[in-house]
N, C-alpha and C positions, 0 to 999 in steps of 0.2 A: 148338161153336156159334160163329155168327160175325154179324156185319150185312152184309147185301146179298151178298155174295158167297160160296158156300161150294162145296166139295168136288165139287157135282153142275152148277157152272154150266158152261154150255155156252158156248164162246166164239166169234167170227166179230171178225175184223180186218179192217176194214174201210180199205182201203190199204195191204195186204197186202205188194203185189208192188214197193213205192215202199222205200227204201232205208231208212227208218226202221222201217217195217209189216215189212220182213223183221228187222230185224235185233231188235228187241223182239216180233216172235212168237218168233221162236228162244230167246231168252229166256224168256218165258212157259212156252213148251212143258218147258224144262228144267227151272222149277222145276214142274213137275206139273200145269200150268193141263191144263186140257180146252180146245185151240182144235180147232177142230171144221172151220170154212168161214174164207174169206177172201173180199174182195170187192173186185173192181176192174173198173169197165164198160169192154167190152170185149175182156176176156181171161177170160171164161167157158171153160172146160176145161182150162184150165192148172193147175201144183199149186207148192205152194214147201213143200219137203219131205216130199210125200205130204198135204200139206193143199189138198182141194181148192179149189179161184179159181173164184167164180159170180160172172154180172155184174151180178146185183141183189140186194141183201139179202132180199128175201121169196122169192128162189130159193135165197138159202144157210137161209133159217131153215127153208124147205118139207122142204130135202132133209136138214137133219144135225139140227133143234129146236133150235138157237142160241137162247138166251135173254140173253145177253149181248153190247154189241159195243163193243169196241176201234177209236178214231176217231184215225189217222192220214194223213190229207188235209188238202191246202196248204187255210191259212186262207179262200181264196175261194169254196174248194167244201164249206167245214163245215157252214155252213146245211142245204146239201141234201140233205146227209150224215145228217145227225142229223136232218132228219124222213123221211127214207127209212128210217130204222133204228124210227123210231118207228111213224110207219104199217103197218112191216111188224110190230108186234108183239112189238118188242125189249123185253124188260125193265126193261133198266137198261144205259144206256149211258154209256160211258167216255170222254170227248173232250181226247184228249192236245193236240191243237192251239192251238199259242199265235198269240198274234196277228191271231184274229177278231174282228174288224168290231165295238163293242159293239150297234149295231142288227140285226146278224144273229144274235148273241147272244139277244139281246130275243126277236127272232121265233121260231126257235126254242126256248127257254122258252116263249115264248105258244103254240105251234104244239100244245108238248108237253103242257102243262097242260091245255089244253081235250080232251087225248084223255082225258080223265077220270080221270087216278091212273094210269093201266093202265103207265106209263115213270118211270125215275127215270132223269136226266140228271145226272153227273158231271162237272165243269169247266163250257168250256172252260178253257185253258190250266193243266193239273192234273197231275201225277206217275200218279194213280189211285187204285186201292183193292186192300190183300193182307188176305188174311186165310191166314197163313203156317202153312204145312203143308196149304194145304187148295186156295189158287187163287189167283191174282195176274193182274189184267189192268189194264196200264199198263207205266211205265218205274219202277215200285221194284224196287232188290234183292230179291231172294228172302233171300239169305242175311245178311242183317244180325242176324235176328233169329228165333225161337223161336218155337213157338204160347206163349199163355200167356191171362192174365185181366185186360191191360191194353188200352181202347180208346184210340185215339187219332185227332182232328179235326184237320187245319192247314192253313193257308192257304199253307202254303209248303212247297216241295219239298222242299229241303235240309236243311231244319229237320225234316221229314218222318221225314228219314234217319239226320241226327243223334240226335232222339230214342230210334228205335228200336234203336240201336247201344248208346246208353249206357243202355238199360234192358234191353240184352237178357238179364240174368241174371234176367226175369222174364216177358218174353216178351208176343204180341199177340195179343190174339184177333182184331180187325181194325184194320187203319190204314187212313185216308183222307185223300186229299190234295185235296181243295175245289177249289182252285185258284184265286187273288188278282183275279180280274178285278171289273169294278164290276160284269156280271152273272155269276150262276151259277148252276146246276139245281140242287145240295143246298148246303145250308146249316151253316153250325157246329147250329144247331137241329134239323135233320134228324137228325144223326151223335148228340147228346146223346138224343134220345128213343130210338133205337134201340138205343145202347149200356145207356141206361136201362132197357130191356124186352128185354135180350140178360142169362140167365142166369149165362153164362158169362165174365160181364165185372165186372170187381170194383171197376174204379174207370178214372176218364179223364183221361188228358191232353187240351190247350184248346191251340192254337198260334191269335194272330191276330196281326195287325199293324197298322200304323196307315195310318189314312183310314175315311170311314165309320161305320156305330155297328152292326153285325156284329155285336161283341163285347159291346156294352150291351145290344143285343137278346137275347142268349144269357146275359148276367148276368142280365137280368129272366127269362129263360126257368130257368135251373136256381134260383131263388129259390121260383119256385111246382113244377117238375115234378121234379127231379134231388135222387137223398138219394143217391147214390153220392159217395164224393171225386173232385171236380176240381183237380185242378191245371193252372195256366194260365202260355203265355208271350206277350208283344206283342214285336212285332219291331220296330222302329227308334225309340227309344227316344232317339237322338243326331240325329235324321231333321230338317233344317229344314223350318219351316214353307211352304208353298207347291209345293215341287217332287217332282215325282213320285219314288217310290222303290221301282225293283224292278218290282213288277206294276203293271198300267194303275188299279187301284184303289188302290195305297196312297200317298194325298196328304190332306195336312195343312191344312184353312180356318181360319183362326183356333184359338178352342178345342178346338173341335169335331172328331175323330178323332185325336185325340193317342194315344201310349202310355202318357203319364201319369192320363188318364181313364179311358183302358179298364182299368189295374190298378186304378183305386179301385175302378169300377163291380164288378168282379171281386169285389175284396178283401170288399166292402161283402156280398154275399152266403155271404159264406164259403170261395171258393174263393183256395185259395196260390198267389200265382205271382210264378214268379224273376225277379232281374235279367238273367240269361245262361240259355240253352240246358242250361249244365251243370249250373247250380243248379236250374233246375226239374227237371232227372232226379234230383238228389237229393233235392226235395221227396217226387216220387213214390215214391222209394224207400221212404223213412221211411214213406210210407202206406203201402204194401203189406207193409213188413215188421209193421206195424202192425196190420193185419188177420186 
């Protein structure tokens, strides 16, 4: 069992034939993904590595049933990227691309939402989502880590990565990486309800960071909906006030999005969480051995 992503999804890359698009399909494809189509207008019949290149998404989803798509296109052409993926009936799409626009961000969420539920939009600027042993679409390792019975939400890549390293002697059922911008299609709330009502998932780690109240909204959320253990980490914790850190969302107004607040707010519901990356893998530990 996994969230959003599993065994049977069917993938299309979308900027395929661009030097990033090749070089993390080839990766994907080796850890076991199923990419199916590629897409890049223009160079319909072409292939990069026996994966066929269509020049519109509703022509890779017609011909192979892509229910999945991997979004590597420069940040000016995301937008159109990701309601092209969506009109055509994508599922759940992936948008590795950092450094879009936040108003084209906007639009597409608004674009997406109003098609009624039918798309779950990932990022932009995000790592992705594994759900290891079973499919990976995005720029995470395959091999960091193990199937297992630990879900994991973060807002940040590396921290992503790190996590899944220093738990892997317990392993993921899924990891998701959000992705730090001020907007994004899934939410730490999304990842919490799903790992929530995902059988196979025993407990979750929480990665956020600071700016914003993300993480207060996800304390008030696992207070009424989440009896699994969470464990949580906030990321700039030495971060001054005012200046941007890292992604286009994590800045500090006054009180307000600190790292210091988001552990109360946390703490305050129940959930543990570390001062360092390391210590919260050993909170987790302790829970799962615990279990």
């Amino acid at each position: 069992m996994a969230i959003f992503l599993t065994e049977s999804s069917r993938i299309l890359v979308q900027g395929i034939t661009g030097s990033e698009g090749t070089k993390h399909t080839r990766r994907m494809v080796a850890s076991g993904a199923q990419v199916v189509a590629g897409v890049t207008p223009g160079k319909a019949g072409q292939d990069v590595d026996g994966i066929p290149v269509f020049g519109s998404v509703a022509d890779a989803v017609d011909a192979t049933g892509a229910d999945v798509s991997v979004v590597f296109v420069p940040p000016r052409f995301t937008k159109a990227a990701l309601i092209e993926a969506a009109d055509a009936g994508v599922g759940l799409i992936v948008a590795i691309t950092e450094g879009v626009p936040v108003h084209d961000s906007t639009s597409a969420w608004a674009h997406i939402e109003g098609s009624g539920g039918a798309t779950r939009l990932i990022g932009p600027n995000c790592p992705g989502i594994i759900s290891p042993g079973q499919s990976n679409a995005g720029i995470i390792p395959a091999d960091i880590t193990p199937p297992g019975r630990i879900g994991l939400v973060s807002k940040s890549g590396t921290l992503t990565y790190q996590l899944m390293y220093e738990l892997r002697e317990f392993g993921f059922s899924t990891a998701v990486g959000i992705g730090g911008d001020p907007v994004v299609g899934t939410t730490h709330i999304d990842c919490l309800q799903a790992f929530q009502d995902d059988p196979e998932t025993d407990a979750i780690v929480m990665i956020g960071e600071i700016g914003g109240d993300a993480e207060e909204r996800a304390a008030a959320y696992i207070a009424e909906h989440v009896t699994k253990p969470v464990v949580g980490y906030i990321a700039g914790f030495t971060a001054p006030e005012g200046k941007t850190m890292g992604h286009a969302g994590a800045i500090v107004s006054g009180s307000s999005g600190t790292a210091e607040a988001k552990k109360e707010a946390l703490e305050k519901v129940g959930v543990r969480v570390g001062k360092t990356p390391s210590e919260t893998a050993r909170l987790m530990a302790e829970v799962m051995r615990g279990l």
